[in-house]
N, C-alpha and C positions, 0 to 999 in steps of 0.2 A: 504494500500500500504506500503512496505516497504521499508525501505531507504537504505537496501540493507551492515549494517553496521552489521560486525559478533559481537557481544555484547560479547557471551561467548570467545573469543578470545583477545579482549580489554585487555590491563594492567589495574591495578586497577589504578585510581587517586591517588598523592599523598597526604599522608594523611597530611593534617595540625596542626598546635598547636598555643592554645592559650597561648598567655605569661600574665600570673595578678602579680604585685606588686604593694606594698605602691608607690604613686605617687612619692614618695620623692624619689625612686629608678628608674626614668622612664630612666636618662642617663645611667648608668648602663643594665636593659633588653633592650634598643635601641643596644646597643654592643654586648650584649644576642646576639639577633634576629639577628645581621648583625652575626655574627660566624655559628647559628646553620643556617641560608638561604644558608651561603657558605657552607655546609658540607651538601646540598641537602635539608634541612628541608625547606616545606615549612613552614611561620606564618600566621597565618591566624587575631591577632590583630595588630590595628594600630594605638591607645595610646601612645606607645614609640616614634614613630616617627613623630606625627605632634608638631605641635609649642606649647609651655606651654602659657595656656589662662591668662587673666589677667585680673581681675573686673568682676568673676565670679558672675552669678544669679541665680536665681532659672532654669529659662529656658533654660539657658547654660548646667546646670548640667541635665538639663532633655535631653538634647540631646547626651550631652557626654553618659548618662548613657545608651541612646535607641543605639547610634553607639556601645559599648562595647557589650552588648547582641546579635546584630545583628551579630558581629566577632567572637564573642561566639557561635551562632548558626552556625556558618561556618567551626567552625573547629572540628577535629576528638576528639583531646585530649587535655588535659591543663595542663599546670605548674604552679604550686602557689611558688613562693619567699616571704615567709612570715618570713624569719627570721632575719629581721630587717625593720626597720618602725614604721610604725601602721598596721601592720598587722590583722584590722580591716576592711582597705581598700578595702579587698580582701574576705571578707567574701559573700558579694552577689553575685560576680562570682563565688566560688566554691559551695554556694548552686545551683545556677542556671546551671553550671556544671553537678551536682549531678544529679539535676534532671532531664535533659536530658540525663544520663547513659552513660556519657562519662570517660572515664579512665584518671584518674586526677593522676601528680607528684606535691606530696608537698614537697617542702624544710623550714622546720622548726628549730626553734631556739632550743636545745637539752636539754638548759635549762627549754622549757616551756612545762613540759611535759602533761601540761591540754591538749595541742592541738591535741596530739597523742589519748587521750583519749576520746576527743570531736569526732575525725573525725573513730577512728577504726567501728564504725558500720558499714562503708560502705568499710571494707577492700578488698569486691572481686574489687573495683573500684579504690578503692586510693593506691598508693604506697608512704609511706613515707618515707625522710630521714633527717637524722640531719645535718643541714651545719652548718660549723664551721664561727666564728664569727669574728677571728681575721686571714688578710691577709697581708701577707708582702708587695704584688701590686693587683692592679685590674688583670693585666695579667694574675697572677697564680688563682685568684676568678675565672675569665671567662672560661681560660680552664678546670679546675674544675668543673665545673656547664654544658657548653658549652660537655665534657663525660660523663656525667652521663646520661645527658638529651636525646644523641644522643644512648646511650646503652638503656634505655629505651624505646625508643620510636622505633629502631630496631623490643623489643620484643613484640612490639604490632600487 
């Protein structure tokens, strides 16, 4: 029986994105996420926005770590903010990224240029760019980041 719903007429869904940073950068991608939700994009992680834990355990981070994946599995594409932190942080979401063949933005430190060389194998998927390090306010970082991300994700 059918439910009588024209499929090939449907809009597509909006695509969503994951946002990954160094944790040390979560208030910052929370401001991310509130800019690029208001300019249409959905987020599909939610890291940024709940409360920062305290008296971390092993089984704490086993759930943080199974919630991140599951948001990851949600969303169409992802941006990595890996140019400042520990930008190590970040390295099991873009493998896990990767490996579900999702079309990944990294913003990289310009100076490190291993990461460019690390990640080029996978260029038909990754698009990189070098963000710059020093900002006179967060306002001009966010709008910065907040067009590139939304021109990108446009050409997807």
């Amino acid at each position: 029986m059918s439910s009588g719903i024209d499929h090939a007429n449907q809009p597509a869904p909006p695509r969503a994105l994951y946002l990954a940073a160094p944790y040390s950068e979560k208030d910052r991608v929370s401001a991310l996420a509130a800019d690029l939700y208001t300019a249409g994009i959905p987020i599909a992680s939610t890291w940024h926005d709940l409360p920062t834990p305290t008296d971390i355990d092993e089984a704490d981070l086993r759930r943080i770590a199974d919630r991140n994946h599951r948001d990851l599995r949600r969303a169409d594409a992802a941006v990595f903010l890996i140019q400042r932190g520990f930008p190590r942080e970040t390295y099991v979401e873009l493998g896990a990224a990767l490996e579900q063949c999702k079309e990944c933005l990294v913003f990289y430190d310009a100076a490190e240029h291993w990461t460019q060389r690390a990640i080029s194998v996978y260029r038909n998927r990754v698009t990189m760019e070098a963000a710059p390090l020093e900002w006179h306010d967060t306002t001009t970082e966010l709008a910065w980041l907040t067009d590139r991300i939304e021109a990108w994700y446009g050409a997807l």
